[in-house]
C-alpha positions as CSV (number, residue, x, y, z in Angstrom):
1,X,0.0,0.0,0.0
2,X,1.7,3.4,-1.1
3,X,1.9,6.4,1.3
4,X,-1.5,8.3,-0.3
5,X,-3.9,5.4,0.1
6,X,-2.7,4.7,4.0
7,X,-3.5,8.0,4.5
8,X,-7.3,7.9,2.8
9,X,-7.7,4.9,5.2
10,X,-6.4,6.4,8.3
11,X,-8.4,9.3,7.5
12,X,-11.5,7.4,7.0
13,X,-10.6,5.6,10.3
14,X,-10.8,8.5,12.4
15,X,-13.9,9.7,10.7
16,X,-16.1,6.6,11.2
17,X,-14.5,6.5,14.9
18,X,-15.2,9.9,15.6
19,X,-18.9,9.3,14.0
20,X,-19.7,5.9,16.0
21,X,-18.3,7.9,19.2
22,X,-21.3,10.5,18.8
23,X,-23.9,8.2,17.8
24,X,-22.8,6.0,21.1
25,X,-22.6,8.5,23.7
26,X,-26.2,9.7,22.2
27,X,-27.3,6.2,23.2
28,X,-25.6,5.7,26.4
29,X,-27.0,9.2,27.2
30,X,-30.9,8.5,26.2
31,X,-31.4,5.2,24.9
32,X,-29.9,2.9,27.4
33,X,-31.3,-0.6,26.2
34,X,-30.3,0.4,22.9
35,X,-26.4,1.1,24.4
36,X,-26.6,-2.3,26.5
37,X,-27.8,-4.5,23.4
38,X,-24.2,-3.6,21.6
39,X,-21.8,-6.2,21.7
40,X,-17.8,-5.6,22.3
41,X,-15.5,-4.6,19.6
42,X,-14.1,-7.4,17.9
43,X,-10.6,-8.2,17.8
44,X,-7.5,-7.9,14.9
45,X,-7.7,-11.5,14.9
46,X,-11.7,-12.0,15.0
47,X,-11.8,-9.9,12.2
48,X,-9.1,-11.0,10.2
49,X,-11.3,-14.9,10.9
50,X,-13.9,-13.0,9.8
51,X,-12.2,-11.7,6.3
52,X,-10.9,-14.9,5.5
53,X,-14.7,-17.0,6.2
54,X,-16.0,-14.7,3.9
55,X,-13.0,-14.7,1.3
56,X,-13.2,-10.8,0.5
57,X,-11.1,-7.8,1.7
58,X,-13.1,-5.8,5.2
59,X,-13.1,-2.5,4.1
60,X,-11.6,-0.2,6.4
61,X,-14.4,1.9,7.5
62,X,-15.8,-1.5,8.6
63,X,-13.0,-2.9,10.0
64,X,-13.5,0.6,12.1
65,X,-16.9,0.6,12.8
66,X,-17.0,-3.5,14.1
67,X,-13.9,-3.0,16.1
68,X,-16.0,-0.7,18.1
69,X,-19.2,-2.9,18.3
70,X,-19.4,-6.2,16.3
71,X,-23.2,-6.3,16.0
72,X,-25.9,-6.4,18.5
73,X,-26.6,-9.6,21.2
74,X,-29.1,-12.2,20.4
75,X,-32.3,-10.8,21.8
76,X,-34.6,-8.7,19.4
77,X,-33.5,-5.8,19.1
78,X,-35.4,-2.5,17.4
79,X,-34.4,-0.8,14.5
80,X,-32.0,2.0,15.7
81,X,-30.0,2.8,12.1
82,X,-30.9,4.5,9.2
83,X,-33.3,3.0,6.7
84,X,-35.0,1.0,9.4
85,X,-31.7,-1.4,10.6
86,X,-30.1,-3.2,13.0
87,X,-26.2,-4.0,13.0
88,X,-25.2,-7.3,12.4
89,X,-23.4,-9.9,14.6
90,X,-20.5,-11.4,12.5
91,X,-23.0,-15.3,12.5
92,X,-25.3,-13.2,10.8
93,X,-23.1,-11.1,8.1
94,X,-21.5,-15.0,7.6
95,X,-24.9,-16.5,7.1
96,X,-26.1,-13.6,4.4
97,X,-23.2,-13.3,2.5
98,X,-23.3,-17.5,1.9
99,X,-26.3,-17.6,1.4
100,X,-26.0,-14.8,-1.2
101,X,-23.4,-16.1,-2.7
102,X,-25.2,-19.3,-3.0
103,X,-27.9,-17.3,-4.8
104,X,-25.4,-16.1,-7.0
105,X,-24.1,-18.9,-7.9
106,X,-27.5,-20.4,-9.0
107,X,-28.6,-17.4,-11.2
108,X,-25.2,-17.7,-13.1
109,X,-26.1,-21.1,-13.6
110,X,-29.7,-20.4,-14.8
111,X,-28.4,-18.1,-17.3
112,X,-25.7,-20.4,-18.7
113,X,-28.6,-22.8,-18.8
114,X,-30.3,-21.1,-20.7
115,X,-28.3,-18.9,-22.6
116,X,-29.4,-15.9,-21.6
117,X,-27.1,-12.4,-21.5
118,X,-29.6,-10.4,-19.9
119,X,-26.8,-9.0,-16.8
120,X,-28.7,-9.3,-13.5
121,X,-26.5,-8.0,-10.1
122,X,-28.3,-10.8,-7.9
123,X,-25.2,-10.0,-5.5
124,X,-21.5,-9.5,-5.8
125,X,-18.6,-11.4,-4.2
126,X,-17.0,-7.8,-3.3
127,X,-20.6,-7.0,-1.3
128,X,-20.3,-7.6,2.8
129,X,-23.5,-7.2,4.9
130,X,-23.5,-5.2,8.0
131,X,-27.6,-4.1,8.5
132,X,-30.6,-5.9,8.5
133,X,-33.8,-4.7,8.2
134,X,-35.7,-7.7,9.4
135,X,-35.3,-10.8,12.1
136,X,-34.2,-13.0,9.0
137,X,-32.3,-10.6,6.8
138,X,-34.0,-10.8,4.2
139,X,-33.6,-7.4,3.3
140,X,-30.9,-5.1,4.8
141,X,-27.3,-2.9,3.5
142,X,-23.8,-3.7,2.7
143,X,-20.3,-2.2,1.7
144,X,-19.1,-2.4,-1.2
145,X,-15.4,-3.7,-0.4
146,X,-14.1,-2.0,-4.2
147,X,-15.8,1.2,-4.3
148,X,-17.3,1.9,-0.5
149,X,-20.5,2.5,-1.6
150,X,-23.8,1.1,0.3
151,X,-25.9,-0.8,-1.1
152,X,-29.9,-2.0,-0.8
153,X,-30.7,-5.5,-0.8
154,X,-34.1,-7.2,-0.8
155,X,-35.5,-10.6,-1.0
156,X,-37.4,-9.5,-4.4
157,X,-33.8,-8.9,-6.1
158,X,-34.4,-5.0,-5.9
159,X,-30.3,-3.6,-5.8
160,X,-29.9,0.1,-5.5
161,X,-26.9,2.6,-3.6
162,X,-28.3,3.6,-0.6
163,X,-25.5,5.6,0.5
164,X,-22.1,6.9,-1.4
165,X,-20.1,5.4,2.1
166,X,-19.8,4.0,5.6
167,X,-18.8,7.5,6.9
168,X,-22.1,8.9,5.1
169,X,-24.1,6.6,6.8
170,X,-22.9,6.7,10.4
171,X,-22.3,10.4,10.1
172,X,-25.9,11.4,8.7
173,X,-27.0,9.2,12.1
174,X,-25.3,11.2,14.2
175,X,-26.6,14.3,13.1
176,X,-30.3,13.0,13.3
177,X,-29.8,12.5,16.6
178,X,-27.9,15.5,18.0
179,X,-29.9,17.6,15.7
180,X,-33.9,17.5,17.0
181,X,-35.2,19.1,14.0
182,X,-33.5,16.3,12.3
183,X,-34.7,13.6,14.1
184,X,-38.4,14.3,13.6
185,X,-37.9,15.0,9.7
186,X,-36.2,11.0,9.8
187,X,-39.0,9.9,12.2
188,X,-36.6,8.8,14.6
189,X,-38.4,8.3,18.6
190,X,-37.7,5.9,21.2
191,X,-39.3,3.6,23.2
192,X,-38.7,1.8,26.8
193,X,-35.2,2.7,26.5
194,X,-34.5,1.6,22.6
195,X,-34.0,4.0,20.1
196,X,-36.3,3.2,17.5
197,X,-35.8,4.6,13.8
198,X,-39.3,4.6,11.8
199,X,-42.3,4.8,13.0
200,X,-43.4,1.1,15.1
201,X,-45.6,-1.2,12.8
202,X,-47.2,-2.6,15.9
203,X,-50.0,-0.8,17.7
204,X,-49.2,-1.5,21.2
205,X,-45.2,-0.5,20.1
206,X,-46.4,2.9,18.5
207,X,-48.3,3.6,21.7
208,X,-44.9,3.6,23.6
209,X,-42.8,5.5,20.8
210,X,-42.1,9.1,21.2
211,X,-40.8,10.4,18.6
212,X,-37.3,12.5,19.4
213,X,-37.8,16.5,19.1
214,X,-41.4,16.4,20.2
């Protein structure tokens, strides 16, 4: 790696650290079952175990961000992250990106079957999942490990950028939170202690959210 691009990653480094530290101190601050659902920061060696299960480069800003946290524990947890998600524990980024991969591997094979040159981005090996939208993740957002970009996945093979990077993402949360005029644009309230982002589906649930900035 030449001196310029060590620099860009230290740089984004610092800026995904300095973003996560906001967002947490937010949540240690006024969402505490949110703050006691995050899991330790994972280790040099859990996520190089981690890089080499999946067979793809971490990018940095997520090498950053699950070095703080590595996911949430294993009781349901509400959606407290843009677009509705949850982060990941590293079972569940393994178990999407096989099973995507699997996918993959199945479409290519449907259109050498059939001869078909229609290009469809089912999902890319260079893709690694860090949000889930739902209790299966079914539908959630990666990193793009070549360009940084976020992507949208769904079940229903619907692919779009969500957000041009990591640092984007995390940063725009922490704004929406230490911003209340923010917060109420993103419908962003909480609820017994969770930070929920999105208004609860449930009608008991949406009795107890309060949405942040009044």
């Amino acid at each position: 790696m030449d001196g310029h691009a060590a620099r860009e990653q230290n740089i984004e480094w610092r800026q995904i650290d300095d973003a996560w530290q906001r967002i947490e101190s937010w949540l240690e601050r006024n969402a505490p079952a949110t703050f006691a659902s995050l899991l330790p920061g994972a280790s040099e060696a859990e996520l190089d175990e981690l890089q080499e299960s999946l067979g793809v480069r971490l990018p940095v800003g997520l090498r950053a961000l699950w070095s703080r946290r590595a996911g949430v524990g294993p009781d349901s947890t509400p959606w407290f992250m843009p677009e509705e998600c949850v982060l990941m524990s590293f079972s569940g980024v393994r178990r999407v990106y096989q099973r995507q991969m699997f996918l993959r591997q199945q479409d290519l094979e449907d259109q050498r079957r059939t001869g078909s040159t229609e290009e469809i981005t089912v999902w890319r090996p260079s893709w690694v999942p860090f949000a889930a939208m739902d209790a299966d993740a079914l539908t959630g957002l990666c990193v793009d490990a070549e360009t940084g970009r976020i992507w949208y996945w769904c079940e229903y093979a619907e692919r779009r950028v969500q957000f041009e990077s990591l640092t984007d993402y995390l940063e725009e949360m922490a704004d929406v939170l230490e911003i209340p005029e923010l917060a109420k644009e993103a419908r962003v309230g909480l609820m017994n202690g969770f930070l929920v982002w999105g208004v609860p589906l449930d009608e008991a649930e949406r009795a107890a959210w309060e949405p942040l900035g009044g």
